[in-house]
mmCIF entry with sequence, helices, sheets and N, C-alpha, C, O atoms, coordinates in Angstrom:
data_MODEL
# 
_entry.id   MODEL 
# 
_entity.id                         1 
_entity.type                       polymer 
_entity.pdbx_number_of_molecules   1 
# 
_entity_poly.entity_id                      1 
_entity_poly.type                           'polypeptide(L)' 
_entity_poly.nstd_linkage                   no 
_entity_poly.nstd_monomer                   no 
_entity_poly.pdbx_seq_one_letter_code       
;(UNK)(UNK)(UNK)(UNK)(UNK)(UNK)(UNK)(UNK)(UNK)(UNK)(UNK)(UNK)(UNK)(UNK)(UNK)(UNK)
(UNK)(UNK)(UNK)(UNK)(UNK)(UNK)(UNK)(UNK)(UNK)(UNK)(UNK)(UNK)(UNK)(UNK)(UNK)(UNK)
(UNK)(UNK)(UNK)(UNK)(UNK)(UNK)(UNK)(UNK)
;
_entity_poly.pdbx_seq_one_letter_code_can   XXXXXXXXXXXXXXXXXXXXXXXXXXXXXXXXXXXXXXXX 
_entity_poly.pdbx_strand_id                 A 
# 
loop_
_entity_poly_seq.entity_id 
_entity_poly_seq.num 
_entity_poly_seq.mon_id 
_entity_poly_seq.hetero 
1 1  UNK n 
1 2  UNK n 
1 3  UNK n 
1 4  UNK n 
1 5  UNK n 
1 6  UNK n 
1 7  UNK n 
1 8  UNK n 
1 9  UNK n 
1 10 UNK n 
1 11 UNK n 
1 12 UNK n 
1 13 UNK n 
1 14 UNK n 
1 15 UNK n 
1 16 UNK n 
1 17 UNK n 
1 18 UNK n 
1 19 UNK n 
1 20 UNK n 
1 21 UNK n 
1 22 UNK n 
1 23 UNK n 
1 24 UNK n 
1 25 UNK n 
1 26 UNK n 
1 27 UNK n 
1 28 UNK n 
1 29 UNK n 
1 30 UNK n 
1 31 UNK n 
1 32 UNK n 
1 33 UNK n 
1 34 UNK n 
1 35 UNK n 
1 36 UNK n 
1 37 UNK n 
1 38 UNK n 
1 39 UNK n 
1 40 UNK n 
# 
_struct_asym.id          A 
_struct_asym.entity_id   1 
# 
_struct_conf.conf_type_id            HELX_P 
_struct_conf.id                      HELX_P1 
_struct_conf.pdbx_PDB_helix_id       AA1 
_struct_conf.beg_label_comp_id       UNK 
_struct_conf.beg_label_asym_id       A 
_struct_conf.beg_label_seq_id        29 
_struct_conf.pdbx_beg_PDB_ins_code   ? 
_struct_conf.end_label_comp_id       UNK 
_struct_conf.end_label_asym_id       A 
_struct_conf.end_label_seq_id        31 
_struct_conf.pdbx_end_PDB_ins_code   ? 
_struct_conf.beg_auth_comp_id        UNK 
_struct_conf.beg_auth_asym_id        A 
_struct_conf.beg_auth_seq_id         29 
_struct_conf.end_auth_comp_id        UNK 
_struct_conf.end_auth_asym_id        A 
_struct_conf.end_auth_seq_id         31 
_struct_conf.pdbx_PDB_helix_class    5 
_struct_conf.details                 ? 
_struct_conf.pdbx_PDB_helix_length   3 
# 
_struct_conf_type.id          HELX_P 
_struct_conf_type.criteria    ? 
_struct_conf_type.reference   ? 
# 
_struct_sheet.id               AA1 
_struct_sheet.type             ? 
_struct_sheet.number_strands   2 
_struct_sheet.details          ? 
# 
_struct_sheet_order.sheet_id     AA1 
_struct_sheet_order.range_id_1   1 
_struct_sheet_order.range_id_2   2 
_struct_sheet_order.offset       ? 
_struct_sheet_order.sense        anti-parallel 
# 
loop_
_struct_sheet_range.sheet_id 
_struct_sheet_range.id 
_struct_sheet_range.beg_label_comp_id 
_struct_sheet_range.beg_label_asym_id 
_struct_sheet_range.beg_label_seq_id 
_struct_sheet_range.pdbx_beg_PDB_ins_code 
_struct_sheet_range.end_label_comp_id 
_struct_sheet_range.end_label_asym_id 
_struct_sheet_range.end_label_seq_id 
_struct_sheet_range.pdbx_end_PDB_ins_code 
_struct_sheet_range.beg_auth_comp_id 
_struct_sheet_range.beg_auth_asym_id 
_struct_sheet_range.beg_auth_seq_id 
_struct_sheet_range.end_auth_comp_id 
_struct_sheet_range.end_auth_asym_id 
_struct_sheet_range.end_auth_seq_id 
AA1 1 UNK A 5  ? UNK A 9  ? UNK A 5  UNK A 9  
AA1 2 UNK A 14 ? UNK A 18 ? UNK A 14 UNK A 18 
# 
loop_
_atom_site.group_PDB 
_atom_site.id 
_atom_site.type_symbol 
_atom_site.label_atom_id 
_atom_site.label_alt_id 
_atom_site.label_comp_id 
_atom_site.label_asym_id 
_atom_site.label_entity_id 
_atom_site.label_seq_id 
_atom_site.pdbx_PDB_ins_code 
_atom_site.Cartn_x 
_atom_site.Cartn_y 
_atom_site.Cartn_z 
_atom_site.occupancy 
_atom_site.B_iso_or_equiv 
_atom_site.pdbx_formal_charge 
_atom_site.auth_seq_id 
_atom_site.auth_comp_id 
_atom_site.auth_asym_id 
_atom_site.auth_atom_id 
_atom_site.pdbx_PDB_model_num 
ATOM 1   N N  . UNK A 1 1  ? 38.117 133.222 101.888 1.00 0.00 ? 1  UNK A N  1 
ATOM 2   C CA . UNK A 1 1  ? 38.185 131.952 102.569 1.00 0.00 ? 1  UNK A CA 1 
ATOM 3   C C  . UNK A 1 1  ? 37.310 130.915 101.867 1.00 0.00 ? 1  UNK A C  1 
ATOM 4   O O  . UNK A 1 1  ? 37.459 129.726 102.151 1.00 0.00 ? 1  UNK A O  1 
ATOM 5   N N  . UNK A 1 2  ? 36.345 131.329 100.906 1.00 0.00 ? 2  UNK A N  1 
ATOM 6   C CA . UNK A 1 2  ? 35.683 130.602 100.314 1.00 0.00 ? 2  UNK A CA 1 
ATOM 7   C C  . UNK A 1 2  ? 36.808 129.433 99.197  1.00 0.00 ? 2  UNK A C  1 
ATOM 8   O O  . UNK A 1 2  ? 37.768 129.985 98.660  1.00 0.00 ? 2  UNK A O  1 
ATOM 9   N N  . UNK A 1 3  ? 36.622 128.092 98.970  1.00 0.00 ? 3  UNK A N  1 
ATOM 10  C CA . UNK A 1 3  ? 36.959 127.196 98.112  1.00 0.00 ? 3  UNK A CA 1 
ATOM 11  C C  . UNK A 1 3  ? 38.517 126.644 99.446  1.00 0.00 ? 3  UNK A C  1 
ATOM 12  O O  . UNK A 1 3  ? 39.598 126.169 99.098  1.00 0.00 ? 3  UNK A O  1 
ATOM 13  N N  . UNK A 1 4  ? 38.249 126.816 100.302 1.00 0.00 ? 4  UNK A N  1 
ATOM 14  C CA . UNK A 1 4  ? 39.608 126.380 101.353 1.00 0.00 ? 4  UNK A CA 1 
ATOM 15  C C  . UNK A 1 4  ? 39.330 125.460 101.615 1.00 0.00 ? 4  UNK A C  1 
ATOM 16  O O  . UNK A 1 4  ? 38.210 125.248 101.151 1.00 0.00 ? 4  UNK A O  1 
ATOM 17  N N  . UNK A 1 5  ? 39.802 124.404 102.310 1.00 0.00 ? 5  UNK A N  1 
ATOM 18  C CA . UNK A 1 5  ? 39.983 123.059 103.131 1.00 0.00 ? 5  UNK A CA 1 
ATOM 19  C C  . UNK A 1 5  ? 40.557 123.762 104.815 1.00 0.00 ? 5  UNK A C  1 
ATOM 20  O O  . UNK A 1 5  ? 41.567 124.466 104.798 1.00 0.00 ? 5  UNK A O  1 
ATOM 21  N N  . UNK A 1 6  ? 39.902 123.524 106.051 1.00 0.00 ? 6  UNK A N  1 
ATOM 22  C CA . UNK A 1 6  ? 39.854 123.494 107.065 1.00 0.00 ? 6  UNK A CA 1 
ATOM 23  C C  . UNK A 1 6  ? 39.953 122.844 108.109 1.00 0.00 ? 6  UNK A C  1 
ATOM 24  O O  . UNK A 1 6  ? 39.013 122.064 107.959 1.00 0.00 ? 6  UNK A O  1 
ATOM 25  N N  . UNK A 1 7  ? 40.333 122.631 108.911 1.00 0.00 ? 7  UNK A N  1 
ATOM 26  C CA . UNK A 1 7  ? 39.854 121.530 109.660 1.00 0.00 ? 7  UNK A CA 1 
ATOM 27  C C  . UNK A 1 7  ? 39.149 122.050 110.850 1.00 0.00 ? 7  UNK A C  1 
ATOM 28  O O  . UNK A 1 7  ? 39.641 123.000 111.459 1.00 0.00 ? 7  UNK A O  1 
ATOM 29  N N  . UNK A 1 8  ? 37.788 121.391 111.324 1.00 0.00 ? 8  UNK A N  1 
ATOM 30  C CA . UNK A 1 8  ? 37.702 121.572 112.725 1.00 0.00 ? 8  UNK A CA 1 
ATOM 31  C C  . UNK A 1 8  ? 37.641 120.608 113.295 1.00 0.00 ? 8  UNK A C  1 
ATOM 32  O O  . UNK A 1 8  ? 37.400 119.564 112.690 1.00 0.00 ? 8  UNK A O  1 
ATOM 33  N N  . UNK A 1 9  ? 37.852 120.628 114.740 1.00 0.00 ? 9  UNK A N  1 
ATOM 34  C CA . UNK A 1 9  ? 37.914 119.780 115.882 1.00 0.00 ? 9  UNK A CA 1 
ATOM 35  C C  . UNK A 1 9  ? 36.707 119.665 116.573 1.00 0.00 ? 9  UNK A C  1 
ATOM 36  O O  . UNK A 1 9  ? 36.050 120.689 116.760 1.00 0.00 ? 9  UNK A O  1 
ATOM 37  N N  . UNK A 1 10 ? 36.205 118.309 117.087 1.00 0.00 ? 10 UNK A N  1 
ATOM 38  C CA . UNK A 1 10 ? 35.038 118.302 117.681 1.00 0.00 ? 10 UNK A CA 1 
ATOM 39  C C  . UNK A 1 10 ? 35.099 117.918 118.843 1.00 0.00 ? 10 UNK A C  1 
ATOM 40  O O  . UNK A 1 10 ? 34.085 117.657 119.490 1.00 0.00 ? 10 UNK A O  1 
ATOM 41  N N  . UNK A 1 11 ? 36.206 117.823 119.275 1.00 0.00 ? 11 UNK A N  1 
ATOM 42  C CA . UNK A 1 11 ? 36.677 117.681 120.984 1.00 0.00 ? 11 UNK A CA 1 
ATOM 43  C C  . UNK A 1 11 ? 37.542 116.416 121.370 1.00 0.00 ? 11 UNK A C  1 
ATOM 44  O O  . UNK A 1 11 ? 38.166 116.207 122.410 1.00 0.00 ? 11 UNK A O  1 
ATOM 45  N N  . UNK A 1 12 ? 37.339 115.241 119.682 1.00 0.00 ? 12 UNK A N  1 
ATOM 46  C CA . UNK A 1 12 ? 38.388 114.142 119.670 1.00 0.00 ? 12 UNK A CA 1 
ATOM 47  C C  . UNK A 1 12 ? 38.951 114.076 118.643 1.00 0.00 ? 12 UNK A C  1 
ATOM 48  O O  . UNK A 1 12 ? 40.164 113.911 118.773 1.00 0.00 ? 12 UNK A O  1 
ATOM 49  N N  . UNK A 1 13 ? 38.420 114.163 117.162 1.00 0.00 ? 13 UNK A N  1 
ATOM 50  C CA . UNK A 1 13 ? 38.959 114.264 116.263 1.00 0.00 ? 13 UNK A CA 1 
ATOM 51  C C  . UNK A 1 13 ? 39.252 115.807 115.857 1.00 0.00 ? 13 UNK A C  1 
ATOM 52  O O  . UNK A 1 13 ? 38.992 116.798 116.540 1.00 0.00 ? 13 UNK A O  1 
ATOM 53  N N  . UNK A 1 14 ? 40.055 115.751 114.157 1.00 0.00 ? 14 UNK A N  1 
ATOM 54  C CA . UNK A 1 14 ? 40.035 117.161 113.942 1.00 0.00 ? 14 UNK A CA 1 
ATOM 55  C C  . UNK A 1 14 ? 38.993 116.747 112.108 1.00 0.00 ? 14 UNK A C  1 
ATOM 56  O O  . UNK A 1 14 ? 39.352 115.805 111.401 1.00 0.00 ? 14 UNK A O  1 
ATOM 57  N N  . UNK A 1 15 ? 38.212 117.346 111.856 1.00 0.00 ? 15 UNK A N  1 
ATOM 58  C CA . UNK A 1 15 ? 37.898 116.837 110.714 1.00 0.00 ? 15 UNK A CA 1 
ATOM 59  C C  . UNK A 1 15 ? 37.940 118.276 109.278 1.00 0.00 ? 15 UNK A C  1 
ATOM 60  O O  . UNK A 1 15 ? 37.616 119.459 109.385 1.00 0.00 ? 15 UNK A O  1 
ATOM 61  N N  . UNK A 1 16 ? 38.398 117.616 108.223 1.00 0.00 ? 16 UNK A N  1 
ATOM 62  C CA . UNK A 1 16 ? 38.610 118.430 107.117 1.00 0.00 ? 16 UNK A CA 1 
ATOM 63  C C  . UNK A 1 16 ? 37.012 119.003 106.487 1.00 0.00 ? 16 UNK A C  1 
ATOM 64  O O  . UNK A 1 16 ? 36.106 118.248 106.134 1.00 0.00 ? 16 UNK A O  1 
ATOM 65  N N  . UNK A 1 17 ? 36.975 120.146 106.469 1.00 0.00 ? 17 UNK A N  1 
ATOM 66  C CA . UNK A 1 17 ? 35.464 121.181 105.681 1.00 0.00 ? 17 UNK A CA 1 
ATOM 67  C C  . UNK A 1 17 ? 36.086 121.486 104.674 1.00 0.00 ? 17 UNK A C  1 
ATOM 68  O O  . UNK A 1 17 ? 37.317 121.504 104.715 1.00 0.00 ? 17 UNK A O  1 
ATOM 69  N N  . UNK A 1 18 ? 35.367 121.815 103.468 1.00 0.00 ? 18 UNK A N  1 
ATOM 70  C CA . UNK A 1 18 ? 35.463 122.449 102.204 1.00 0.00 ? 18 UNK A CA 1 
ATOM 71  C C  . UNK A 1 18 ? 34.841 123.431 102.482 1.00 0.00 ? 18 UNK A C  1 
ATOM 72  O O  . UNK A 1 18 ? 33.699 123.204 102.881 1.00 0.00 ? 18 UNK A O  1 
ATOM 73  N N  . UNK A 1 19 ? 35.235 124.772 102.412 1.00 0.00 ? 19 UNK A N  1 
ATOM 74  C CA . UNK A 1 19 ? 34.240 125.516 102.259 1.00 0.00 ? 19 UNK A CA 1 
ATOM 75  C C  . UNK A 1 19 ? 33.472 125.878 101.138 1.00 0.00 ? 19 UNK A C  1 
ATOM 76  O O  . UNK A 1 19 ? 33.815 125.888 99.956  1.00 0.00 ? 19 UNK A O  1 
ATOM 77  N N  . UNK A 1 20 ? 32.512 126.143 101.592 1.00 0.00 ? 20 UNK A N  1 
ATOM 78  C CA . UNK A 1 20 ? 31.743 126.441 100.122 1.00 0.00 ? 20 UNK A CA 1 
ATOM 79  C C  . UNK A 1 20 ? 31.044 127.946 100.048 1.00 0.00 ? 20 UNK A C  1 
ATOM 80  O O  . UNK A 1 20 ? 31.515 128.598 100.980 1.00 0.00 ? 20 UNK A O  1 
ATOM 81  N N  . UNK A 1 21 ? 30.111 128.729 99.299  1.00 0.00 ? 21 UNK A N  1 
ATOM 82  C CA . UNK A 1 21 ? 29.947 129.800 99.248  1.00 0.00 ? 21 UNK A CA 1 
ATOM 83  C C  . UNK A 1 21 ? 28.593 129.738 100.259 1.00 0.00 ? 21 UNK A C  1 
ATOM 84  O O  . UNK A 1 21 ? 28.290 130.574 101.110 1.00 0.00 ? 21 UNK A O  1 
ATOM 85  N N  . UNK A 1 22 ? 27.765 128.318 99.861  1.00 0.00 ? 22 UNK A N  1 
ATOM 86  C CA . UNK A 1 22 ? 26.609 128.546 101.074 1.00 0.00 ? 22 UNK A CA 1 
ATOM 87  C C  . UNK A 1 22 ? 26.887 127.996 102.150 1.00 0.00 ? 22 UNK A C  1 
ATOM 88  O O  . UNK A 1 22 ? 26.109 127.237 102.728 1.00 0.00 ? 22 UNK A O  1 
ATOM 89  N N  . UNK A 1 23 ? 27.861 128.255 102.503 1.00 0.00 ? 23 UNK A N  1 
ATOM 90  C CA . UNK A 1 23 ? 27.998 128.022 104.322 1.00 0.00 ? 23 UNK A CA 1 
ATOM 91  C C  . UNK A 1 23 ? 28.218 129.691 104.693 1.00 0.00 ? 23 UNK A C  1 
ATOM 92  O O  . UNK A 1 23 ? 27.632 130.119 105.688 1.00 0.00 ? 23 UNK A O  1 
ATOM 93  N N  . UNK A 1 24 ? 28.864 130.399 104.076 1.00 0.00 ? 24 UNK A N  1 
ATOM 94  C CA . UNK A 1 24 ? 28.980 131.564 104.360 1.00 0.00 ? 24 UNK A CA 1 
ATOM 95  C C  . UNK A 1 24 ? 27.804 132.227 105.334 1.00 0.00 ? 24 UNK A C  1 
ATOM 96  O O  . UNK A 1 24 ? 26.652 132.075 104.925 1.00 0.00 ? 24 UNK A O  1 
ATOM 97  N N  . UNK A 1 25 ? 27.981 132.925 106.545 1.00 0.00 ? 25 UNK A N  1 
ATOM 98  C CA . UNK A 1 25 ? 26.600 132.709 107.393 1.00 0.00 ? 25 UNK A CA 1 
ATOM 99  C C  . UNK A 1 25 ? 26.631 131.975 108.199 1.00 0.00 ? 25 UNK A C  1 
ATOM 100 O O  . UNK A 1 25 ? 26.244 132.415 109.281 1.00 0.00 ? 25 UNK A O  1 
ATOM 101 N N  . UNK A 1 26 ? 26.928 131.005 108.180 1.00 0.00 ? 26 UNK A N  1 
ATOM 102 C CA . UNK A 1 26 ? 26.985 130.340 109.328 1.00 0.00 ? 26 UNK A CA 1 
ATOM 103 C C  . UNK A 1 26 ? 28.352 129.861 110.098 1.00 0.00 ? 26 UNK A C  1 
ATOM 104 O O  . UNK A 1 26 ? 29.509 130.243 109.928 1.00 0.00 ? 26 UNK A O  1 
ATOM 105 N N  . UNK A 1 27 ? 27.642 128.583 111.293 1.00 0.00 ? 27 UNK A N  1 
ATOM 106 C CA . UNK A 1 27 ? 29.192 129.054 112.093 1.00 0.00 ? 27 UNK A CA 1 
ATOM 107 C C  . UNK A 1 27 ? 29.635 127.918 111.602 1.00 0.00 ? 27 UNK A C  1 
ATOM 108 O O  . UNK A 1 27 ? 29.003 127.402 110.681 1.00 0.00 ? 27 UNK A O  1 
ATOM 109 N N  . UNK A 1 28 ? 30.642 127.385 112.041 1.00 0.00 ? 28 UNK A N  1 
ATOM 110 C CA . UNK A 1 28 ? 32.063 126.198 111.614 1.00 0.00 ? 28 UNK A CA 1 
ATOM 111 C C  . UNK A 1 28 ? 30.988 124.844 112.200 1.00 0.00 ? 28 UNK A C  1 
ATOM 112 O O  . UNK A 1 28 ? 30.557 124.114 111.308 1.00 0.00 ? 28 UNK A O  1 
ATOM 113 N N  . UNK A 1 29 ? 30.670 124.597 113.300 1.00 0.00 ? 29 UNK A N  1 
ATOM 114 C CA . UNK A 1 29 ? 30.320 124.202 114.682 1.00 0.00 ? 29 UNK A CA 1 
ATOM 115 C C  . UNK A 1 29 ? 29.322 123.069 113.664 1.00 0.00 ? 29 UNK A C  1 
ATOM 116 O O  . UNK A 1 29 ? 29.446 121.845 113.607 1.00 0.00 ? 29 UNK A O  1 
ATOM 117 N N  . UNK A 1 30 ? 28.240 124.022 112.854 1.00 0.00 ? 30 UNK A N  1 
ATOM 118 C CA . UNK A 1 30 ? 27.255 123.203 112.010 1.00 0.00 ? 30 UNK A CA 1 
ATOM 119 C C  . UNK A 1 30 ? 27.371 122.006 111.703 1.00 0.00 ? 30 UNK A C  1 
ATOM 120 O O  . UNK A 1 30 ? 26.569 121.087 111.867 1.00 0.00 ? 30 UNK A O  1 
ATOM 121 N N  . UNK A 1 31 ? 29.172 122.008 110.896 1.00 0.00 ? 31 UNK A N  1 
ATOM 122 C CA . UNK A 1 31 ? 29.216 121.322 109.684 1.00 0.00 ? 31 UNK A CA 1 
ATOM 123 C C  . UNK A 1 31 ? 29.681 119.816 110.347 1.00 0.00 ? 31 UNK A C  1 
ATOM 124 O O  . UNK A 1 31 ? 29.442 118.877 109.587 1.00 0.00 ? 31 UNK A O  1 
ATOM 125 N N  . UNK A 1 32 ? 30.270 119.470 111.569 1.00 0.00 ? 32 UNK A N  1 
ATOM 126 C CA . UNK A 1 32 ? 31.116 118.447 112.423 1.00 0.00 ? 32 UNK A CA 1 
ATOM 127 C C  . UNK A 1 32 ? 29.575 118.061 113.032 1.00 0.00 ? 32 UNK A C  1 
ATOM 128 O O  . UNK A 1 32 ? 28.536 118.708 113.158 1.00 0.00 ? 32 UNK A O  1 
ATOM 129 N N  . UNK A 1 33 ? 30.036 116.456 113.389 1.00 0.00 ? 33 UNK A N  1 
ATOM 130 C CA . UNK A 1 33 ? 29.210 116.028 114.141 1.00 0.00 ? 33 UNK A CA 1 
ATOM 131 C C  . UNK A 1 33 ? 29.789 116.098 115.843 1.00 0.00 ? 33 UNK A C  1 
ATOM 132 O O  . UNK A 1 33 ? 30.948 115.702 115.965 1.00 0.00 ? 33 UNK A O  1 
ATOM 133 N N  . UNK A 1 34 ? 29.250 116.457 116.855 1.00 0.00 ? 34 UNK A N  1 
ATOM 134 C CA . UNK A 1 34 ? 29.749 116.271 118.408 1.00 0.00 ? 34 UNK A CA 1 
ATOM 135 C C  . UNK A 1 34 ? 29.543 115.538 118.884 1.00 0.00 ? 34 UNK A C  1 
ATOM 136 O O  . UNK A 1 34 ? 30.453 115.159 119.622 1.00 0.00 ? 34 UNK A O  1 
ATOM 137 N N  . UNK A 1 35 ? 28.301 114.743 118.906 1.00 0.00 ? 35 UNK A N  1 
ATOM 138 C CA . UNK A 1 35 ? 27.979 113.840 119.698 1.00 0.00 ? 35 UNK A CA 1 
ATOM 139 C C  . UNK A 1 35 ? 27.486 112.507 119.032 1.00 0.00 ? 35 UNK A C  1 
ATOM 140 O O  . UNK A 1 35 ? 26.916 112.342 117.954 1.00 0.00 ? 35 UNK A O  1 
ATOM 141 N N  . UNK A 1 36 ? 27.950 111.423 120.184 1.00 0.00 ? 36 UNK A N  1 
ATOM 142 C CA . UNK A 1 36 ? 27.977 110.083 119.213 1.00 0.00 ? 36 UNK A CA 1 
ATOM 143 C C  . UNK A 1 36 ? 27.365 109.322 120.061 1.00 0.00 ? 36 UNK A C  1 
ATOM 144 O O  . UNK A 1 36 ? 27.360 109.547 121.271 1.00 0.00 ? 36 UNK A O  1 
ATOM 145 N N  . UNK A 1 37 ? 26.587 108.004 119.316 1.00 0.00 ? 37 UNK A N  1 
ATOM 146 C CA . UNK A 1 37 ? 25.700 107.111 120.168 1.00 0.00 ? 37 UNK A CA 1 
ATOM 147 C C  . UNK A 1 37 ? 26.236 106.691 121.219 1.00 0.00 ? 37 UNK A C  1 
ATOM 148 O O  . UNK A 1 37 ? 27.393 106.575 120.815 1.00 0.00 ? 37 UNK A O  1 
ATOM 149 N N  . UNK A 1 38 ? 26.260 106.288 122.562 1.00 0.00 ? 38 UNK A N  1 
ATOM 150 C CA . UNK A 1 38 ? 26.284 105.450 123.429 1.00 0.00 ? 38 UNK A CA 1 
ATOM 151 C C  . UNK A 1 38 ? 26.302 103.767 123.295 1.00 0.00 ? 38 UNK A C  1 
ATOM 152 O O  . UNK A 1 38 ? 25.193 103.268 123.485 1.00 0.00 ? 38 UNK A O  1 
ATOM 153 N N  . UNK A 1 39 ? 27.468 102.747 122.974 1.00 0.00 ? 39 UNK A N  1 
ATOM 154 C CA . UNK A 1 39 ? 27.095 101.947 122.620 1.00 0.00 ? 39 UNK A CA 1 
ATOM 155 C C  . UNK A 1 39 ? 27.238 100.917 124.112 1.00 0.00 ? 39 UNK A C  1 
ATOM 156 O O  . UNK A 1 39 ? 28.337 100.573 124.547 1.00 0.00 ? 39 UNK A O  1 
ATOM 157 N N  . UNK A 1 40 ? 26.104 100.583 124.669 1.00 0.00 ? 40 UNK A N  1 
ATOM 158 C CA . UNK A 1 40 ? 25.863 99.456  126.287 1.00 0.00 ? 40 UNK A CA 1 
ATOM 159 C C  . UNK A 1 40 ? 25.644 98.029  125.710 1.00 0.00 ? 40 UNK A C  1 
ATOM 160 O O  . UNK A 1 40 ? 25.461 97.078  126.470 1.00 0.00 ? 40 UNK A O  1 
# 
């Protein structure tokens, strides 16, 4: 699975990962941002 294109979803968008060899270890979840400023 290493050198793939992915996408994950962060609950609105879906966004494209590269994988790489040092992500290996960790989870998907890392690489996306979830939460976004509040703009009042």
């Amino acid at each position: 699975m290493i050198e793939h294109i992915i996408a994950i979803h962060n609950g609105k968008e879906n966004f494209p990962i590269y994988i790489t060899d040092r992500m290996v270890g960790h989870k998907l979840g890392e690489f996306t941002l979830t939460l976004h400023g509040n703009k009042n």
